[in-house]
N, C-alpha and C positions, 0 to 999 in steps of 0.2 A: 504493500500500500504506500511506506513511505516514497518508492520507486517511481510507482506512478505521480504520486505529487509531484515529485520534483520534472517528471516530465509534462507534466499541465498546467497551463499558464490561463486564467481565467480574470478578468479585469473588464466591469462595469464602470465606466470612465464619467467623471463628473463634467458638468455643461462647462461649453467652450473647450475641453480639452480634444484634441483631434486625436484620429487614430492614427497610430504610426506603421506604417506598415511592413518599414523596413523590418522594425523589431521584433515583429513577430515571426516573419521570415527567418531572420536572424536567428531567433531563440529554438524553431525545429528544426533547423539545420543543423545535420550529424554525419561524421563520416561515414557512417554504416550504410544510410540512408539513401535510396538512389532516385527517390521520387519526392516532390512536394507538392501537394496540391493546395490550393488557395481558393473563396470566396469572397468577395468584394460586393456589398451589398451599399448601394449607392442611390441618393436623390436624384430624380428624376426630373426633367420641368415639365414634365404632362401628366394629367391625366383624365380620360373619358374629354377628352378637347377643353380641358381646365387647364390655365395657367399653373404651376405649383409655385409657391415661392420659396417652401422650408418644408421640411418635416420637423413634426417634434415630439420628443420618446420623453416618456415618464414606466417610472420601473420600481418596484418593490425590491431591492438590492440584493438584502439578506438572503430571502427566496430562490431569486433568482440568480444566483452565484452558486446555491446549491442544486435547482434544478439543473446550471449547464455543466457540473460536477458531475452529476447522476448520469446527464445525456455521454458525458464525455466516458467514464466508466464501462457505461454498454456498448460505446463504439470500440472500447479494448477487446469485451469480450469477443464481436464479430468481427473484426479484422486485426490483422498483424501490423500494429501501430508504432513508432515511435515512439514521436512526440506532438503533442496536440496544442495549441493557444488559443482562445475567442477574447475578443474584442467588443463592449458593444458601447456607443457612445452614447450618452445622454443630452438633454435640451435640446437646441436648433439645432440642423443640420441643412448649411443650406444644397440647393442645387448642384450635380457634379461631385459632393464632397458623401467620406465613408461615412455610413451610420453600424454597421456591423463587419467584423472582419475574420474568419476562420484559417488558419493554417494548420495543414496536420503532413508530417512527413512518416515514409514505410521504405522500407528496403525495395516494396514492388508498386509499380505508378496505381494499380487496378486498386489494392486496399484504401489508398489515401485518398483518391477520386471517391469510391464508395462511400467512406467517413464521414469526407466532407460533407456532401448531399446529404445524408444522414443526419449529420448534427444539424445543419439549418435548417431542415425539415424540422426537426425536433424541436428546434428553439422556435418553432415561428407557429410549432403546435403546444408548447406545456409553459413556456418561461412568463413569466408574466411582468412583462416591459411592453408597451402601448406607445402606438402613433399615433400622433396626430397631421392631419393633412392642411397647410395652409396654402389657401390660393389667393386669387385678387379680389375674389367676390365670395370670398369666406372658409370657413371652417368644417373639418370633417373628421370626428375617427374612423377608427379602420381595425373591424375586428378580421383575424387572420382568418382564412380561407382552410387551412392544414387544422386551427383550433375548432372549426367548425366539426369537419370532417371528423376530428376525434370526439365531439361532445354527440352526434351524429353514431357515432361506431357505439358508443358506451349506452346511449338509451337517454342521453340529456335534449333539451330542446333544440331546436334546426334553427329556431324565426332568424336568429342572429341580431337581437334584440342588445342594447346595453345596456347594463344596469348600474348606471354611477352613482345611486343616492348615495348621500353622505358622504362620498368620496371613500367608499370603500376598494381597496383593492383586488378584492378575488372575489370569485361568485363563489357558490356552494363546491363542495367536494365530492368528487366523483370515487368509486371502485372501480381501477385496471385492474383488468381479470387476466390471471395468467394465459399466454397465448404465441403461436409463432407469430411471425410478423415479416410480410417481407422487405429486403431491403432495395438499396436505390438500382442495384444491379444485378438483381436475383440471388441475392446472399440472406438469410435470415435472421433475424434480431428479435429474441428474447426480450418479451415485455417482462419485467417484474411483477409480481403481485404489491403494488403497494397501492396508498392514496395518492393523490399528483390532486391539488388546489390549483383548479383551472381559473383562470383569468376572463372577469366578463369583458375585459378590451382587451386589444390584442394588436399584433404588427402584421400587417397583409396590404398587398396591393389592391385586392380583387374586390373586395366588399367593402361599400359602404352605407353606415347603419344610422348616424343622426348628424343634422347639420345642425351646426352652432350660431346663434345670429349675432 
């Protein structure tokens, strides 16, 4: 266990601070290692023929440090990994600029490819860090599209509704039923039997749930 920490590097980054992407690069880089693979998950200035000007992430820390802990643990057990880092930035994000960043190295390109896919799938299905979408003619969150899909698998509601009274952070909690599960290239990934406290907002391009006036 201490083995793996030391090869995981996990950092929810406070507002204004960028991602650096060298360093992450940098930090799974080993000589053993003959593959890197990378995600760059990036502002966009469109959407649905909307101007965007920023995104902007709000995130429950604590939580979420441990859920991409957990995501990153089960990417060990299904592929022969190195070394793994996530990045995810918080407040604005404008245009062009990272809001999320993944680097995982493997001695073989196929495992590290698989990983990656895998962890941002996961983080964009369980972690509970929220966008919001800003444009010229207003506001939007965005619940994810993958968090759907799992509230959808488990027997929870579809509408895709948000539930922010009070500015609560998470909705109700769910039971992951033990289960295979496939992965991003036909390799299988063991779900855990545990709870996972899913998120009534979420980061997704695809769905949007309330405008803000």
């Amino acid at each position: 266990m201490d083995g793996e920490k030391e090869k995981t590097l996990i950092e929810i980054l406070e507002e204004n601070i960028h991602v650096d992407l060298a360093k992450y690069i940098n930090f799974v880089r080993t000589p053993q290692s003959g593959a890197i693979a990378t995600f760059s998950g990036t502002t966009r200035d469109t959407f649905e023929g909307k101007t965007v000007l920023e995104l902007r992430y709000e995130a429950y820390v604590p939580m979420a440090e441990r859920q991409i802990k957990s995501i990153c643990s089960s990417a060990r057990i299904s592929w022969n990994l190195d070394t793994i880092a996530v990045a995810h930035r918080l407040g604005p994000v404008p245009v062009g600029e990272t809001s999320v960043f993944i680097a995982i190295s493997s001695v073989h390109r196929a495992d590290a490819l698989d990983a990656c896919k895998y962890v941002i799938d996961e983080i964009k299905a369980s972690v509970p860090i929220w966008k919001k979408e800003v444009y010229t003619n207003g506001e939007v969150w965005k619940e994810n599209s993958e968090f759907l899909e799992r509230r959808v698998d488990f027997g929870g509601n579809s509408s895709g509704s948000l539930d922010r009274e009070g500015g609560a952070c998470c909705g109700s909690k769910v039971k992951v039923a033990t289960q295979e599960r496939k992965g991003c290239c036909g390799n299988k990934v063991k779900v855990r039997d545990e709870e996972v406290a899913y998120a009534s907002r979420n980061d997704d391009d695809d769905v949007v749930e309330e405008k803000i006036k």
